[in-house]
Backbone atoms as SQL, in Angstrom:
CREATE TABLE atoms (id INTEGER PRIMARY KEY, chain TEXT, resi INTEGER, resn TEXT, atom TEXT, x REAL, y REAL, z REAL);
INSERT INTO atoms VALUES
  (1, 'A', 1, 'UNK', 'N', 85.151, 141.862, 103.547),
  (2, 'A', 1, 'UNK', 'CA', 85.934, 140.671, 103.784),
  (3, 'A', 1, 'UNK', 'C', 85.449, 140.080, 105.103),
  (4, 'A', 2, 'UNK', 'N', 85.169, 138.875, 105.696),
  (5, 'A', 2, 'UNK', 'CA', 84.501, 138.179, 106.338),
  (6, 'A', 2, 'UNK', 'C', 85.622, 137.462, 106.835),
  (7, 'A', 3, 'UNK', 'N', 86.041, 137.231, 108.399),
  (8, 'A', 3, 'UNK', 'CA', 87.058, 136.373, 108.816),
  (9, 'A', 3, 'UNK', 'C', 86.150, 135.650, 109.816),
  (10, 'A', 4, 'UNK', 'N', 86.192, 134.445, 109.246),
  (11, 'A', 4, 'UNK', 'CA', 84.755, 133.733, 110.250),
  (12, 'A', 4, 'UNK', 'C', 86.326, 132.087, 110.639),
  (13, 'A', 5, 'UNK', 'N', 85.433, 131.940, 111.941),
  (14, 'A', 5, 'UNK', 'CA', 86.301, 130.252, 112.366),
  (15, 'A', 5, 'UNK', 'C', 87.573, 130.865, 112.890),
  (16, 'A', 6, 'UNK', 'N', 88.232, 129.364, 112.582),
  (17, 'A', 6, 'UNK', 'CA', 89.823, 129.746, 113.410),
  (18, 'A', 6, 'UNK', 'C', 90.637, 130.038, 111.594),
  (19, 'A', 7, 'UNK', 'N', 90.932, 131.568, 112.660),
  (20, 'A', 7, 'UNK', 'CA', 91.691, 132.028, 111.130),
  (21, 'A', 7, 'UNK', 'C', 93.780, 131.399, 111.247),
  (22, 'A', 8, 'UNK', 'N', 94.076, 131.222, 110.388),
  (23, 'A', 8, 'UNK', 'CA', 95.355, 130.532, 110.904),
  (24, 'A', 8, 'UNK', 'C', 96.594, 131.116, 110.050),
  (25, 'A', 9, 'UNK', 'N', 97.369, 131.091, 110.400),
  (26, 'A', 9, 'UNK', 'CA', 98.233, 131.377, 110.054),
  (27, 'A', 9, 'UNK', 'C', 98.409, 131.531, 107.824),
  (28, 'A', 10, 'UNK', 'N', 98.016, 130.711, 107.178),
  (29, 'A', 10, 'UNK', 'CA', 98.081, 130.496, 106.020),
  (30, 'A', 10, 'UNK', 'C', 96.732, 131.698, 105.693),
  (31, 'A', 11, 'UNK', 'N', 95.837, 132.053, 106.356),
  (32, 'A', 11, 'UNK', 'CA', 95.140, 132.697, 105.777),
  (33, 'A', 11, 'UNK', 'C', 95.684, 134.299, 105.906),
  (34, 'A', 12, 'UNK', 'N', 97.101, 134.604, 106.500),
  (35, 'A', 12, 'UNK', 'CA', 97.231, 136.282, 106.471),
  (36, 'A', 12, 'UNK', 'C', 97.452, 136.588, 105.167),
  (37, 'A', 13, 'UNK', 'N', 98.542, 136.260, 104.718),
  (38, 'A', 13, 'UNK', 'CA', 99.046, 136.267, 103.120),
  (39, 'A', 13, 'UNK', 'C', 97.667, 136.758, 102.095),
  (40, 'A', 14, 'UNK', 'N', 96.740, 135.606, 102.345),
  (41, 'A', 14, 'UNK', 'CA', 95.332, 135.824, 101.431),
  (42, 'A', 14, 'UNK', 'C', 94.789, 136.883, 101.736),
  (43, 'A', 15, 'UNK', 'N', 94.614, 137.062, 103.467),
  (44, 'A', 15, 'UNK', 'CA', 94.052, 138.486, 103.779),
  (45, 'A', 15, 'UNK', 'C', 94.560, 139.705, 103.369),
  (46, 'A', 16, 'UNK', 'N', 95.821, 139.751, 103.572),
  (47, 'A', 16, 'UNK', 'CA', 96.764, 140.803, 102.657),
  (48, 'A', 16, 'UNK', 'C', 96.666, 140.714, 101.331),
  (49, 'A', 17, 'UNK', 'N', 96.415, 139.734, 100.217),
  (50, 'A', 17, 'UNK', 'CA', 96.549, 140.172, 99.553),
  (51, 'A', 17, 'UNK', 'C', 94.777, 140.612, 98.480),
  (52, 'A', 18, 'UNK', 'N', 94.089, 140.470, 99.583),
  (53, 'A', 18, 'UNK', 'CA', 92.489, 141.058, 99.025),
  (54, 'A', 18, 'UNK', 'C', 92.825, 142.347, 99.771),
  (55, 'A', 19, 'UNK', 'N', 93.725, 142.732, 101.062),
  (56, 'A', 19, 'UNK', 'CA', 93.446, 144.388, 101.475),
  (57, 'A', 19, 'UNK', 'C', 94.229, 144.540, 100.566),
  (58, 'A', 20, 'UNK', 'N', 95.525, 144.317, 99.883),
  (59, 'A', 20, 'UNK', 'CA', 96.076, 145.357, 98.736),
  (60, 'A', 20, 'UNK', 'C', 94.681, 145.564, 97.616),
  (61, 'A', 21, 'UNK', 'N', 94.617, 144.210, 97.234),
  (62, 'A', 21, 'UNK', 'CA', 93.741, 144.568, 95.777),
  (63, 'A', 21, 'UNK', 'C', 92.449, 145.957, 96.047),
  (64, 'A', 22, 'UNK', 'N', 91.844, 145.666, 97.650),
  (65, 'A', 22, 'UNK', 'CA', 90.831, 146.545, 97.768),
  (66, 'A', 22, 'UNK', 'C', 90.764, 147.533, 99.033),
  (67, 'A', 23, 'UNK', 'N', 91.569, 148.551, 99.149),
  (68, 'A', 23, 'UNK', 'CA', 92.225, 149.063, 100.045),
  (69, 'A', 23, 'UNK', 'C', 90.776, 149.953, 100.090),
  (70, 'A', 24, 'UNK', 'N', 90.463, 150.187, 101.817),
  (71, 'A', 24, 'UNK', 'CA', 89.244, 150.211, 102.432),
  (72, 'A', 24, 'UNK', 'C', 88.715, 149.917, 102.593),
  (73, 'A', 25, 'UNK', 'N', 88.741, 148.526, 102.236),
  (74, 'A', 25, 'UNK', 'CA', 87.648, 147.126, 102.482),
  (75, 'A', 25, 'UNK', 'C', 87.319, 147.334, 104.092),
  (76, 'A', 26, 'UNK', 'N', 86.085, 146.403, 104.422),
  (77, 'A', 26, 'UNK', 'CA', 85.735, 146.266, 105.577),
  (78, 'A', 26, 'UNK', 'C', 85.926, 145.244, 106.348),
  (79, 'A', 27, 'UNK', 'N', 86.139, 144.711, 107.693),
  (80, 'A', 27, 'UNK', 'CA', 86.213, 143.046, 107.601),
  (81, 'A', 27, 'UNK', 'C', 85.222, 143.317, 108.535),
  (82, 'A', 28, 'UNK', 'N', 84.658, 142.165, 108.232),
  (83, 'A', 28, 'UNK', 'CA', 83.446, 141.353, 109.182),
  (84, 'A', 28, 'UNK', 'C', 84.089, 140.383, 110.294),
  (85, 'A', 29, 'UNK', 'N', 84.362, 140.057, 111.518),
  (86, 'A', 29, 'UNK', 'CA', 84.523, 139.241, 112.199),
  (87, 'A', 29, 'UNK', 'C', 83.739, 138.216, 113.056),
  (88, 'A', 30, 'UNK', 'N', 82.986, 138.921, 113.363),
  (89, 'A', 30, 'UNK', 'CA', 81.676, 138.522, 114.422),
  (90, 'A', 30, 'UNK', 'C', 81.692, 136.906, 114.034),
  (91, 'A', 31, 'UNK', 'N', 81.955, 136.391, 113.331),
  (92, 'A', 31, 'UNK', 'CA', 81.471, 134.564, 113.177),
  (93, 'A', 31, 'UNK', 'C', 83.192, 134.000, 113.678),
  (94, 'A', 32, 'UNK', 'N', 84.579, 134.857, 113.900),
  (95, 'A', 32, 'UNK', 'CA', 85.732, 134.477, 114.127),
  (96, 'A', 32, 'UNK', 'C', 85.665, 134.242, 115.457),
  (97, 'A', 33, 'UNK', 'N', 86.561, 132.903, 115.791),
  (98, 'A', 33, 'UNK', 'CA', 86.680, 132.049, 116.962),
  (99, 'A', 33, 'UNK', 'C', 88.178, 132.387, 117.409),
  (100, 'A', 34, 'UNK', 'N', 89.263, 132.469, 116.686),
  (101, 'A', 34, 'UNK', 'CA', 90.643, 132.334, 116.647),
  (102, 'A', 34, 'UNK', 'C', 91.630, 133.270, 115.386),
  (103, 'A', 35, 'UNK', 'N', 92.691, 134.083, 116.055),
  (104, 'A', 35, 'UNK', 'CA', 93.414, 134.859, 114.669),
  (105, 'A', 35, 'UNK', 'C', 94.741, 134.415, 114.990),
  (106, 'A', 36, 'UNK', 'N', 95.149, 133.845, 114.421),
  (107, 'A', 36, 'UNK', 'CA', 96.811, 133.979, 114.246),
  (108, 'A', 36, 'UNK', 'C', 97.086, 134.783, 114.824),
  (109, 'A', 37, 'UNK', 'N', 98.417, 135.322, 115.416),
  (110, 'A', 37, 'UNK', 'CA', 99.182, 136.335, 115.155),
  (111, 'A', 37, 'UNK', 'C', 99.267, 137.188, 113.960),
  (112, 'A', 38, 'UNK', 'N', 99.956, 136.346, 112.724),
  (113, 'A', 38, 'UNK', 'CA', 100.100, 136.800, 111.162),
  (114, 'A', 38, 'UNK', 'C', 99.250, 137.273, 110.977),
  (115, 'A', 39, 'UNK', 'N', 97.943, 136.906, 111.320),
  (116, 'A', 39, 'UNK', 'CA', 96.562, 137.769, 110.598),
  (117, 'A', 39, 'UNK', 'C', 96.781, 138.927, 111.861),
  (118, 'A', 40, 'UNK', 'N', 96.782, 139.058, 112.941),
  (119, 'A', 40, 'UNK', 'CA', 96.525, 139.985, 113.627),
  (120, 'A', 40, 'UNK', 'C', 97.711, 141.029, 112.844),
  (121, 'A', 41, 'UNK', 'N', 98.796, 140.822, 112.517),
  (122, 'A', 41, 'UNK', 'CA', 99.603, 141.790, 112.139),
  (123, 'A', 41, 'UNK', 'C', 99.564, 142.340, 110.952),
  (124, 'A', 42, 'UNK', 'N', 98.395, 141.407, 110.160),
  (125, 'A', 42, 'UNK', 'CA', 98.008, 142.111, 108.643),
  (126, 'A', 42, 'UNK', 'C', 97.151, 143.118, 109.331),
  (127, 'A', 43, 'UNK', 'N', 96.058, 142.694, 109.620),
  (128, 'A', 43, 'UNK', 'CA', 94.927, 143.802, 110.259),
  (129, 'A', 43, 'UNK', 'C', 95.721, 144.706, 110.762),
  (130, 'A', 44, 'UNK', 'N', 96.588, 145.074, 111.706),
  (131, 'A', 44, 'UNK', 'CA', 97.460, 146.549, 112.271),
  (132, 'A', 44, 'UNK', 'C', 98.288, 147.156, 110.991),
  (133, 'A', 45, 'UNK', 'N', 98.585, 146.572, 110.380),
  (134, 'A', 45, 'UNK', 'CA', 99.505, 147.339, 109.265),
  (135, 'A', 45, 'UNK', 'C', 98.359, 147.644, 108.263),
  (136, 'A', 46, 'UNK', 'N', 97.351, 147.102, 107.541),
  (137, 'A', 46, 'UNK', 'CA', 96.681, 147.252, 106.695),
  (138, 'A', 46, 'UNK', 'C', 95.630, 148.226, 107.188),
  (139, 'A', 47, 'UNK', 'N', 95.609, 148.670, 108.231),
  (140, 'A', 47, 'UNK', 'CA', 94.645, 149.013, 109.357),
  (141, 'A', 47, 'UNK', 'C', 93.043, 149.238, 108.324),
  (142, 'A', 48, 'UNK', 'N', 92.518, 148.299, 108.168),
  (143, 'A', 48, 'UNK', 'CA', 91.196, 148.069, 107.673),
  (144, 'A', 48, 'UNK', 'C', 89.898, 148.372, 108.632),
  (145, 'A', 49, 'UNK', 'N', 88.666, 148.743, 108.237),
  (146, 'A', 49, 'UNK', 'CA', 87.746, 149.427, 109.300),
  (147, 'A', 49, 'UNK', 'C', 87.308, 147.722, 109.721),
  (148, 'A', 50, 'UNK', 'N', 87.540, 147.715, 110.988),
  (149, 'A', 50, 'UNK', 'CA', 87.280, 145.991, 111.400),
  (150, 'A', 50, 'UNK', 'C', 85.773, 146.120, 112.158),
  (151, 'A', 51, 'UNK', 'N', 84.359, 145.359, 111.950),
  (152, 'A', 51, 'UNK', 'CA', 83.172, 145.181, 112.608),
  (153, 'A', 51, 'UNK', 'C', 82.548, 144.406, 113.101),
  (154, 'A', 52, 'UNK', 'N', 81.925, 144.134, 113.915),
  (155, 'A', 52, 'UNK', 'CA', 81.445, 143.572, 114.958),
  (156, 'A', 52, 'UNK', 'C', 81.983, 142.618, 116.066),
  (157, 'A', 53, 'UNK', 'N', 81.566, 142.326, 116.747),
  (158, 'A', 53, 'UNK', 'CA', 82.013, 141.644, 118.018),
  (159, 'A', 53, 'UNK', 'C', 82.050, 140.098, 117.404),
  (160, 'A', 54, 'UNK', 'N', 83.606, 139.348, 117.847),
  (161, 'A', 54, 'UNK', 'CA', 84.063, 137.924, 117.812),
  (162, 'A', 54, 'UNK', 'C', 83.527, 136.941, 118.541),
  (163, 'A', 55, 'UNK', 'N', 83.345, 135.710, 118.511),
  (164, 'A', 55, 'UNK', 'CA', 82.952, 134.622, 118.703),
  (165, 'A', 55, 'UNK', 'C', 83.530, 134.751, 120.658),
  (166, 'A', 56, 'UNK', 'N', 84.613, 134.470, 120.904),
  (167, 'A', 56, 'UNK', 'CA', 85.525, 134.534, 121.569),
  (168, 'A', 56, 'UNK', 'C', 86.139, 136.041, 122.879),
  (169, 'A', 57, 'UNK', 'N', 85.894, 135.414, 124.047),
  (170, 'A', 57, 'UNK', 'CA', 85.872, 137.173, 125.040),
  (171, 'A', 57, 'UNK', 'C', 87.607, 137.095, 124.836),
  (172, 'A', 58, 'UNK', 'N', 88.404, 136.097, 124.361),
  (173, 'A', 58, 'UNK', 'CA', 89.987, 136.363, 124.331),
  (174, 'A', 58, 'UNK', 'C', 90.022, 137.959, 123.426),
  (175, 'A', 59, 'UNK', 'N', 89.188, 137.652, 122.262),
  (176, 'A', 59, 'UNK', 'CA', 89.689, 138.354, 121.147),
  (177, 'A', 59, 'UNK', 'C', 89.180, 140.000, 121.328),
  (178, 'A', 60, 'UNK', 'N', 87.448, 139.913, 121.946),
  (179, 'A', 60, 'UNK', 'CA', 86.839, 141.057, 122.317),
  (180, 'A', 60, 'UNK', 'C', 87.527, 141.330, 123.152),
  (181, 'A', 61, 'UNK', 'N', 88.282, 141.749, 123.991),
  (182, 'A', 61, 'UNK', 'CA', 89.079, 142.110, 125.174),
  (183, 'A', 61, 'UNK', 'C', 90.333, 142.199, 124.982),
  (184, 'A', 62, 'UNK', 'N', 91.168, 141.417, 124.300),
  (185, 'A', 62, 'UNK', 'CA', 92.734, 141.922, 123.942),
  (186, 'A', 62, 'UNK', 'C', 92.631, 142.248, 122.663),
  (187, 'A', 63, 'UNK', 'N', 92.332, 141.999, 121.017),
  (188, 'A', 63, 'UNK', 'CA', 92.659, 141.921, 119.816),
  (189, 'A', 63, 'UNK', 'C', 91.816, 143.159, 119.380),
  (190, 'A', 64, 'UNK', 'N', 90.710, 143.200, 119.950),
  (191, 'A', 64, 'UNK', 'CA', 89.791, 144.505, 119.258),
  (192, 'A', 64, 'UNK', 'C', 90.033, 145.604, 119.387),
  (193, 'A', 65, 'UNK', 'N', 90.472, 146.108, 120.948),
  (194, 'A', 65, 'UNK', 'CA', 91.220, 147.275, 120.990),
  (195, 'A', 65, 'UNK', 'C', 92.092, 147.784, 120.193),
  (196, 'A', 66, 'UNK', 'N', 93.174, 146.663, 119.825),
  (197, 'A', 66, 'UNK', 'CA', 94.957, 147.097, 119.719),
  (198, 'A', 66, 'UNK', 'C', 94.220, 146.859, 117.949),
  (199, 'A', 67, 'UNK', 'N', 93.384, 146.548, 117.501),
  (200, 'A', 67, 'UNK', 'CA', 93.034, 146.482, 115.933),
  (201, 'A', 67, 'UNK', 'C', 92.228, 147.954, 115.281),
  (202, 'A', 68, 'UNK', 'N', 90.870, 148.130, 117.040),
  (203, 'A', 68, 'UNK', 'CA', 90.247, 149.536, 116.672),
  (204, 'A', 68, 'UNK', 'C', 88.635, 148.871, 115.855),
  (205, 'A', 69, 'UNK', 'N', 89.007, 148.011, 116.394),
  (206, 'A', 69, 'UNK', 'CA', 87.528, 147.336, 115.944),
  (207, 'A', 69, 'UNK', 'C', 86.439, 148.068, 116.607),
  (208, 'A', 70, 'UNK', 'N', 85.305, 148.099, 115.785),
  (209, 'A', 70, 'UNK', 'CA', 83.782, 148.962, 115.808),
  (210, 'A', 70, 'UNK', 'C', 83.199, 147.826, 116.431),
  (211, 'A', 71, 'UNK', 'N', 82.269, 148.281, 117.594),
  (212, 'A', 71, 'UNK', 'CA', 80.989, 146.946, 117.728),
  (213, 'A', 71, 'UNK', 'C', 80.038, 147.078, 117.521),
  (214, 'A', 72, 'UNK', 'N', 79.560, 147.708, 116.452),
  (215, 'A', 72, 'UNK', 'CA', 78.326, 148.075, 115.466),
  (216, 'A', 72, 'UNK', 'C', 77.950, 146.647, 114.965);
């Protein structure tokens, strides 16, 4: 799963509902600029293996930690 741009609010729902359908999926971030909240709180509950480094030093520095994101 690929979260590229400003992810917004309308896209957690969708994100949740591709981690139900495919539980262990991977997400790709590295092309993401911006996450909601909502998406940040799918990613912690769904806790999905999250990879590479974000667009953005907001997100590498507060969101990657508290998510457990890889910078592979």
């Amino acid at each position: 799963i690929e979260l590229s741009g400003r992810c917004g609010v309308e896209d957690a729902e969708v994100l949740q509902r591709h981690l139900l359908a495919a539980p262990g999926s991977t997400i790709e971030w590295k092309g993401c600029e911006l996450l909601h909240a909502a998406v940040v709180q799918v990613l912690l509950v769904g806790g999905p293996r999250v990879r590479g480094q974000p667009k953005t030093a907001f997100l590498r520095a507060h969101i990657a930690p508290i998510i457990g994101a890889l910078k592979d």
